[in-house]
C-alpha positions in Angstrom: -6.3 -7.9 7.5 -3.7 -8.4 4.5 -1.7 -11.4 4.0 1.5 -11.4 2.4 2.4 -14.7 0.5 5.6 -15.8 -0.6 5.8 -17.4 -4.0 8.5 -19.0 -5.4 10.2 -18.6 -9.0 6.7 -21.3 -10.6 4.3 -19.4 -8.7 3.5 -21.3 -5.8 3.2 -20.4 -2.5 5.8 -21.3 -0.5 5.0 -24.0 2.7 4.8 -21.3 6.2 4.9 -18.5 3.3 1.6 -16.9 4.5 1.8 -14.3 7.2 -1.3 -12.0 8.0 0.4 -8.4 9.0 -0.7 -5.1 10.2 0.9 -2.0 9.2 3.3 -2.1 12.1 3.9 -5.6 11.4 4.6 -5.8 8.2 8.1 -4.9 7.6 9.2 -6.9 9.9 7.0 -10.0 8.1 8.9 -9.1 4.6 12.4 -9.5 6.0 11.1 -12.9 7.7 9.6 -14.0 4.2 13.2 -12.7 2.4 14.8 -15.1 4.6 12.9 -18.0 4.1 13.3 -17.3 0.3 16.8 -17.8 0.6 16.2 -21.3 2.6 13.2 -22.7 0.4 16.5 -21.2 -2.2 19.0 -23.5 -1.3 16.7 -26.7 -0.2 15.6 -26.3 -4.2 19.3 -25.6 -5.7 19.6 -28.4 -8.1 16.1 -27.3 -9.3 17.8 -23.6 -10.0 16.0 -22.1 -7.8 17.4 -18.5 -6.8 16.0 -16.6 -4.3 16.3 -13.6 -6.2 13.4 -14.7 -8.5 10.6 -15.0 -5.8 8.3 -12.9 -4.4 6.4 -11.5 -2.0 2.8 -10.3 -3.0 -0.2 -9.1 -0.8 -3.6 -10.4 -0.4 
C-alpha cells in the first residue's frame, strides 16, 4: 500500500506525518496531513517555517 509522508520546508518527515492510504482513503489523508502542516507551521514560527513550503509526497 502507498504511504504519503509529510515533509517539512528541510526535508524531514514530519513526527505522525506517515499515513498508509488506499485509493478511497487518500484524499481524505492529504487534507489530514494539510492540517497538520499548518500546526507543525506555527509550533516552528520563529524558525520561518510556513506551511505553504511543505509537502506531501507518496511512497
Amino acid at each position: 500500500m502507498p504511504e504519503l509522508r509529510l515533509l517539512d520546508p528541510d526535508g524531514y518527515v514530519v513526527p505522525e506525518g506517515r499515513i498508509t492510504v488506499t485509493p478511497t482513503t487518500e484524499p481524505k489523508a492529504r487534507t489530514a496531513l494539510k492540517a497538520l502542516a499548518i500546526d507543525h507551521a506555527d509550533r516552528w514560527a520563529h524558525a520561518g517555517y510556513d506551511p505553504r513550503n511543505y509537502r506531501i509526497i507518496t511512497t
